[in-house]
C-alpha positions in Angstrom: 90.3 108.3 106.5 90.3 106.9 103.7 92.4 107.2 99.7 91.2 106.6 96.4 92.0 103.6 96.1 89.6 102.5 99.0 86.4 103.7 96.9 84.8 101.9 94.2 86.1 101.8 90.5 84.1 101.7 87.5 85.1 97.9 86.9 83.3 96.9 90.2 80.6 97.3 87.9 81.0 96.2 84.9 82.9 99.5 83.0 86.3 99.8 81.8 88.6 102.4 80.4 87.0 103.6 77.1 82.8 102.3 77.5 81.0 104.9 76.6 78.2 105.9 78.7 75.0 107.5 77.5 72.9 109.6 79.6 68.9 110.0 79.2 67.0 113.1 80.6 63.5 111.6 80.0 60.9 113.3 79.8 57.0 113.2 77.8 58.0 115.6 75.0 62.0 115.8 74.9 64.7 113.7 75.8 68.1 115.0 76.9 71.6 112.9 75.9 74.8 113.6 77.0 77.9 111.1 76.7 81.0 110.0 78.6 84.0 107.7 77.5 85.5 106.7 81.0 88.9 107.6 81.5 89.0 109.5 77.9 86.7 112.3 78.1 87.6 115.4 80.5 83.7 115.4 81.6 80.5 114.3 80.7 79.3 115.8 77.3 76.0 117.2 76.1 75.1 115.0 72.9 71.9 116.4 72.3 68.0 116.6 72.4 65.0 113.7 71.2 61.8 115.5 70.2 59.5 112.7 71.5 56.6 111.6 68.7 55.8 108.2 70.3 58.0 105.6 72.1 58.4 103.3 68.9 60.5 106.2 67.1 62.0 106.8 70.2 63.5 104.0 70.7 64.7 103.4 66.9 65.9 106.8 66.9 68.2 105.7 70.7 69.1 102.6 68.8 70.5 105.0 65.7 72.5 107.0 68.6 73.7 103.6 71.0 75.1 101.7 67.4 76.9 105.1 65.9 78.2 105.9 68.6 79.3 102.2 70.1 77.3 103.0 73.5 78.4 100.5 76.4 75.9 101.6 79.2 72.5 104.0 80.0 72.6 105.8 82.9 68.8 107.0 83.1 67.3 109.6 85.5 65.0 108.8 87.9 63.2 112.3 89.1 61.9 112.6 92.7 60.1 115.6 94.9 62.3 117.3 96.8 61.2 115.7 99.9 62.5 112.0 98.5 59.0 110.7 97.1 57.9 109.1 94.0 56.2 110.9 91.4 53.8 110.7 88.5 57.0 110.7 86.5 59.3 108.6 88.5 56.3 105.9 87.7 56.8 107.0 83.9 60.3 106.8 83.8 60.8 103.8 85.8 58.7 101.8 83.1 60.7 103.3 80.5 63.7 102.1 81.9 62.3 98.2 82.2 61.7 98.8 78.1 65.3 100.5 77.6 66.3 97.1 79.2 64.1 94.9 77.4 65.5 96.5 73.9 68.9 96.5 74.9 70.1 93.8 76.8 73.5 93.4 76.1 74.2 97.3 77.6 74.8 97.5 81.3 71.9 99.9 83.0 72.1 102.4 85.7 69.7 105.1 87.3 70.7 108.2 88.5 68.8 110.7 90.8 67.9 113.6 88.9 66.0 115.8 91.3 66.5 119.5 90.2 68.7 118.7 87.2 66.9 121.3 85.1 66.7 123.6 87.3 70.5 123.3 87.9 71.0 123.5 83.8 69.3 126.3 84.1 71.3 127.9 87.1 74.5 126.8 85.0 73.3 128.7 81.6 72.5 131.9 83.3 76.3 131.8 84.4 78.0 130.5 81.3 78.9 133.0 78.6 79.2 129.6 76.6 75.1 130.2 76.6 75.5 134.0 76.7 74.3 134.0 80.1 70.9 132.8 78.9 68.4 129.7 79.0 68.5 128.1 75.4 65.4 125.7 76.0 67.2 123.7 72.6 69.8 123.0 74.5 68.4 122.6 78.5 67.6 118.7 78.1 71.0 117.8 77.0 73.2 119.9 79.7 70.8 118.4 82.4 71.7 114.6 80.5 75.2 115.7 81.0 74.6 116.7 85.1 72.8 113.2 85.3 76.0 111.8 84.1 78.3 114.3 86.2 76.2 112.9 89.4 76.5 109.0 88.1 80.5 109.7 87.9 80.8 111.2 91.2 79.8 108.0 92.8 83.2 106.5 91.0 86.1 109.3 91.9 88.8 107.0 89.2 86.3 107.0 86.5 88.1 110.1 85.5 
């Protein structure tokens, strides 16, 4: 059996107490955020929603967000099918992620599985009075950002 101390820290990749980590739901006409400082925030936090006009203002409007808010690393999610294939969109994504790196090199870059992340945002504002036990579409892109994030963390148990 093993302790906490036997899995992997945050450092072991790169992250210390206090980077903050921002989270990208990407997707062809809105882009979920969510944040985490490591070690300083309870849980991953919903930051917001990007309506997407074209990748150019895209990316100056991430650049805005990663200097204001002294961002440290993406942690971008990588859709699947349920049965563990690529998709159209995992294509999409994955080439947006080789230009998230290209424009930001100094930030360290993860991916994330985000397989049925809406669909759990969803689940989770049907059962959240903080919602009133409804789907706000404005705010769907961020919560699944912050479940992207929630998933990252779990692979890091003393990141918290």
């Amino acid at each position: 059996m093993s302790s906490r101390n036997d899995l992997p820290s945050p450092d072991s990749i790169g992250l210390k107490e206090g980077d903050t980590l921002l989270a990208i739901d990407y997707g062809l006409k809105r882009v979920g955020l969510a944040t985490y400082a490591m070690m300083r925030d309870p849980y991953p936090l919903p930051f917001g929603r990007l309506l997407v006009k074209d990748n150019k203002t895209l990316l100056a409007e991430l650049t805005a967000i990663i200097e204001n808010e002294n961002i440290r690393a993406l942690v971008l999610g990588i859709p699947h099918l349920t049965d563990g294939k690529a998709s159209t969109m995992t294509t999409k994504i994955g080439q947006f992620g080789r230009q998230l790196q290209k424009v930001f090199p100094k930030l360290l870059h993860f991916e994330q599985d985000e397989t049925l992340s809406s669909f759990e945002a969803e689940d989770r504002m049907k059962k959240s009075a903080r919602y009133n036990f409804k789907i706000k579409k404005e705010e769907l892109d961020a919560l699944a950002a912050s479940i992207i994030l929630e998933d990252f963390l779990k692979r890091f148990p003393n990141s918290r």
